[in-house]
C-alpha positions in Angstrom: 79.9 104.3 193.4 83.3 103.5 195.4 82.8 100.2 194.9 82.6 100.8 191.2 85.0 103.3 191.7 87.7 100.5 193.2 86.7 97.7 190.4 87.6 100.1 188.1 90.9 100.8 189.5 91.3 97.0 189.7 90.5 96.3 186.2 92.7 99.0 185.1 95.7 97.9 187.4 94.8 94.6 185.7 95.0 95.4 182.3 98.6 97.3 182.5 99.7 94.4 184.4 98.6 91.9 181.7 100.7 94.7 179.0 103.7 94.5 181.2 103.3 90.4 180.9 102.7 90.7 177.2 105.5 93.5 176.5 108.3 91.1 179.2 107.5 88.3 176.3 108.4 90.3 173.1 111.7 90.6 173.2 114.8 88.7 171.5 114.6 86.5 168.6 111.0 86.2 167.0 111.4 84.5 163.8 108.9 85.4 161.2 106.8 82.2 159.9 106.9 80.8 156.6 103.3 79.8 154.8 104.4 76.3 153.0 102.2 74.9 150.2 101.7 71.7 148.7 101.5 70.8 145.0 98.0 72.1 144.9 99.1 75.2 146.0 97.4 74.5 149.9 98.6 75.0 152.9 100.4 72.6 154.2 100.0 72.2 158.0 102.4 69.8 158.7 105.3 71.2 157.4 103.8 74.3 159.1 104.0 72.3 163.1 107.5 71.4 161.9 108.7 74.7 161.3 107.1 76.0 164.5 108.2 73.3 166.6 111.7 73.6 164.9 111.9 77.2 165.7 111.2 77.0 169.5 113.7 74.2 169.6 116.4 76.5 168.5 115.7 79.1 171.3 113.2 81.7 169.5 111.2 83.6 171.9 108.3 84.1 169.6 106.7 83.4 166.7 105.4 86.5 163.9 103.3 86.5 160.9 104.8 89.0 158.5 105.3 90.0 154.7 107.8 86.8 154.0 104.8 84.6 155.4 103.3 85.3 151.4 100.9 87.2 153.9 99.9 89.6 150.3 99.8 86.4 148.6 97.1 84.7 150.9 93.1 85.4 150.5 91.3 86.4 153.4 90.4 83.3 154.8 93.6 81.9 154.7 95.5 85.0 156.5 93.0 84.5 159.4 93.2 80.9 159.2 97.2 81.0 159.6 96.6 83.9 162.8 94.2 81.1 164.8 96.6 77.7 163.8 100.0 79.6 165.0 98.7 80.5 168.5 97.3 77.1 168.2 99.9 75.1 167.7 102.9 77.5 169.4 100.5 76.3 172.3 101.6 79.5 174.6 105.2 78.4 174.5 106.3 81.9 173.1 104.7 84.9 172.5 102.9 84.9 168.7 102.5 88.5 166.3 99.9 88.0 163.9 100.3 90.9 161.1 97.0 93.3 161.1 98.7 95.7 158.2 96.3 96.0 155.3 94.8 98.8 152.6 92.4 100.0 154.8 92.1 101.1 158.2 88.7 98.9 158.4 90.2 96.1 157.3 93.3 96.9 159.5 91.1 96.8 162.6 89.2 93.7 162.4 92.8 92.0 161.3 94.2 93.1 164.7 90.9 93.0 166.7 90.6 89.2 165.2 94.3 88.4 166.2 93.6 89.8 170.4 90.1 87.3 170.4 92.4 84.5 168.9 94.7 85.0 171.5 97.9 86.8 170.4 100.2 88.8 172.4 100.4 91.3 169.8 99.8 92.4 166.4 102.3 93.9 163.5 101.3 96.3 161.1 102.3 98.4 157.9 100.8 101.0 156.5 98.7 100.7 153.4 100.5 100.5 150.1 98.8 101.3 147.2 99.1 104.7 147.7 101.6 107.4 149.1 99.4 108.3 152.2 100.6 112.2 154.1 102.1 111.7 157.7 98.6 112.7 158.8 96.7 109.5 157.4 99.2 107.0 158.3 99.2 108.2 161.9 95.8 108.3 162.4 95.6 104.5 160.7 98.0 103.5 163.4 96.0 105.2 165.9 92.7 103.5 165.2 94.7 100.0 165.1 95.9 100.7 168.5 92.4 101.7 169.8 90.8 99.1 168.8 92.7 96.7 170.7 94.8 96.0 174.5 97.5 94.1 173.6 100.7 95.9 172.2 100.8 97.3 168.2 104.3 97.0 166.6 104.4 99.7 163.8 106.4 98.3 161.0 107.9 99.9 158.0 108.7 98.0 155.2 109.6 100.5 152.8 113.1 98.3 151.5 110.6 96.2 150.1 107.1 97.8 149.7 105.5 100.8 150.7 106.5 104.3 151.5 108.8 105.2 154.6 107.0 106.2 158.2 107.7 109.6 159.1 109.8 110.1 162.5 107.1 112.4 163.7 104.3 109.6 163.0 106.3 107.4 165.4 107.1 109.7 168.2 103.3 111.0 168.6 101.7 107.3 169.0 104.9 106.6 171.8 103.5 109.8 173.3 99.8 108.9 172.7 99.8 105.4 173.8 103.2 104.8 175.8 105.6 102.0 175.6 104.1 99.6 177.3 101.6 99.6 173.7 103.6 100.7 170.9 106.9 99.1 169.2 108.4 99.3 166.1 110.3 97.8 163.7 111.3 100.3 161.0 112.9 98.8 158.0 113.8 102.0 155.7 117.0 102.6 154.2 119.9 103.9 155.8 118.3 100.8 158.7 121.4 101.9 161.4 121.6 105.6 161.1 117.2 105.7 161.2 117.3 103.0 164.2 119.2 105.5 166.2 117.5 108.4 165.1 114.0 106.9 166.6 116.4 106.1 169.6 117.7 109.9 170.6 113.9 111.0 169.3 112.2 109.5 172.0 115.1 109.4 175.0 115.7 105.8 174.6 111.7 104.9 175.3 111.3 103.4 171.5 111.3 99.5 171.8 112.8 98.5 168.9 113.0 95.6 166.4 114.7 95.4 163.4 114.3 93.0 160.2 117.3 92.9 158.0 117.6 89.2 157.8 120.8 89.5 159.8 123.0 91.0 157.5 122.7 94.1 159.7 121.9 92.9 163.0 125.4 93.4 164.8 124.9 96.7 163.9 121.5 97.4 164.9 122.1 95.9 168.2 124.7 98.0 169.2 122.2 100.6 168.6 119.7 99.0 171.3 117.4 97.4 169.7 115.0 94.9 171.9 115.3 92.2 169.5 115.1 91.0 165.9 112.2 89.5 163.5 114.7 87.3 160.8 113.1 84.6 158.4 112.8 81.1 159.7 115.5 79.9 157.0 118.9 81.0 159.0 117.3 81.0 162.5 120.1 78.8 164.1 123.0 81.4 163.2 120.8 84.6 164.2 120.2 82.7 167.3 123.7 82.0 167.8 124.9 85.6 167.2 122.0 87.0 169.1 123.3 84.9 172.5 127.2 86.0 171.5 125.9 90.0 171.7 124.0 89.4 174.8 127.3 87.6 176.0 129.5 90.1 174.9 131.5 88.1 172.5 132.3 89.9 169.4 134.5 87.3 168.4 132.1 84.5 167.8 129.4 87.1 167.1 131.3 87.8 163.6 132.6 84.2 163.4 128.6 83.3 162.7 127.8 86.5 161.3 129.8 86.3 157.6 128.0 83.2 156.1 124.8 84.9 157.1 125.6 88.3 156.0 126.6 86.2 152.9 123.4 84.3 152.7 121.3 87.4 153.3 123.6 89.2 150.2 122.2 86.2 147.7 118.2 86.9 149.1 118.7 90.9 148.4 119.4 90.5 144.4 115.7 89.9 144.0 113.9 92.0 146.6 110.9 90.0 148.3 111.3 87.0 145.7 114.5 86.7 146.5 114.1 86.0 150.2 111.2 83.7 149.5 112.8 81.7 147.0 115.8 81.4 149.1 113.7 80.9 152.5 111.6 78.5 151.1 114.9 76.2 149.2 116.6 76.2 152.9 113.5 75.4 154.5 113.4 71.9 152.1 117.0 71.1 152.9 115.9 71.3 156.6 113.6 68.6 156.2 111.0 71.3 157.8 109.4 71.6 154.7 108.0 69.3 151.8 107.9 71.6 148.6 109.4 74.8 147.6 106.0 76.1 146.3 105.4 79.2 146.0 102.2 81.2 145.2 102.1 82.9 141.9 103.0 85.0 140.4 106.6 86.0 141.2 109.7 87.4 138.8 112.3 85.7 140.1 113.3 81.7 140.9 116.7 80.6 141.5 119.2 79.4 139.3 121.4 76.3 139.6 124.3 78.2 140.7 122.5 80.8 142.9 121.6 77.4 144.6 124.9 75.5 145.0 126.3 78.7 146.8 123.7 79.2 149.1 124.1 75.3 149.8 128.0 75.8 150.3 127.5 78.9 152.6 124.6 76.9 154.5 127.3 74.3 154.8 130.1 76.3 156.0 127.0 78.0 159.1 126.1 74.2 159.8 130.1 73.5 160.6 130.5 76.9 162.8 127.2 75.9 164.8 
């Protein structure tokens, strides 16, 4: 019985030394992937490597599946498909999210117990959407995700685009619940800066946070501490850029990179989540990462010819400051 007793101990001093490992690697720039498709609407894994390869290049320290991966847009199959090729071909060079959110908590679990066996660092979730869910569901759907698995859940709302906001209280009971060490978050509602901070002073500074404005607010939200930020693929250089200037402390060339983003990011925003897509995927061509703009049907919104010359001239005038 002490023997059990002390491999207990062991195992347990084992596992919260394998969360500190996983929670030191989320941290700073984690872009979120883009799904590319060919002319027959398949995925196309070698623009896919490109991308991923492209994106460690530039200095990200991790790699996320998220909702501008098409991730609604994908059957089954494919989402699970995409979770095992990105920790494939990342190849442990940075830490990889795989996105567990879904309708049901069910379906939720064996997302985010799938992503742990494939070998993630962590999974992302949102809360269902086809319905406004009480404070008490949505926690207890977070809870059983987190349960279910060791490595870290990041609790994402996405309520700018889709879905409901996450009440404050649902956040602050899962830190207590589950501590730091397993819980993030990235909220996403509307007013982003003054609800970053709230979830700061809530929780005395414990809440690791992310945010996911694109970077048209990320000067902002870093002043207000968050642990990193989880942009698109499609500006990655200039977040990375203005990212390193923070951490330097130089304001200067901080906003110098900043404005043709923020500009950028102002053209994706006209059309909600089509908008970013559209816009993603276009930049993503002119990189030479990707080989088509195809994207899966259906969607409301493509861009125009002069939606497209500007974003080529701001793109231009980022490529000249970098």
């Amino acid at each position: 019985q002490m023997r059990q007793s002390t491999e207990s101990q062991l195992d347990s001093n084992l596992l919260l030394s394998c969360a500190e490992l996983t929670m030191a690697e989320i941290h700073g720039v984690l872009p979120i992937v883009h799904t590319p498709f060919d002319d027959q609407d398949q995925i196309d894994w070698e623009s896919f490597q490109r991308q991923v390869d492209w994106a460690i290049q530039q200095g990200a320290t991790g790699c996320v599946i998220g909702m501008v991966s098409e991730l609604l847009r994908l059957t089954g199959d494919e989402r699970t498909e995409l979770t095992e090729q990105l920790v494939q071909r990342v190849a442990g060079r940075v830490a990889v999210v795989a996105s567990a959110g879904a309708e049901s908590t069910r379906q939720a679990v064996d997302y985010a117990r799938h992503a742990e066996q494939v070998g993630c660092d962590a999974v992302m979730a949102i809360p269902p959407i086809n319905c406004a869910l009480p404070d008490s569901e949505v926690l207890d759907y977070f809870r059983q995700i987190a349960s279910s698995i060791e490595i870290p859940l990041i609790v994402q709302d996405a309520s700018s685009y889709v879905g409901q906001p996450i009440g404050l209280s649902v956040y602050t009971e899962l830190l207590e619940k589950f501590g730091e060490q397993r819980i993030l978050f990235k909220p996403e509602s509307a007013p982003l800066g003054p609800n970053l901070s709230r979830l700061r002073d809530a929780t005395d500074g414990q809440a690791r946070i992310f945010e996911g404005s694109g970077g048209i607010s990320l000067i902002d939200s870093y002043r207000r501490g968050i642990r990193g930020t989880m942009p698109g693929m499609e500006f990655l250089d200039g977040i990375i850029a203005i990212w390193q200037a923070l951490q330097a402390g130089d304001d200067a060339r901080a906003y110098q990179v900043y404005f043709p983003v923020c500009a950028l990011v102002a053209l994706q925003l006209q059309a909600g989540l089509d908008g970013f897509l559209a816009i993603e995927k276009h930049v993503l061509v002119r990189r030479g990462l990707f080989a088509t703009e195809h994207r899966r049907r259906p969607y409301a919104w493509q861009l125009d010819d002069e939606t497209r010359a500007e974003v080529d001239r701001l793109l231009d005038q980022l490529a000249d400051l970098l």
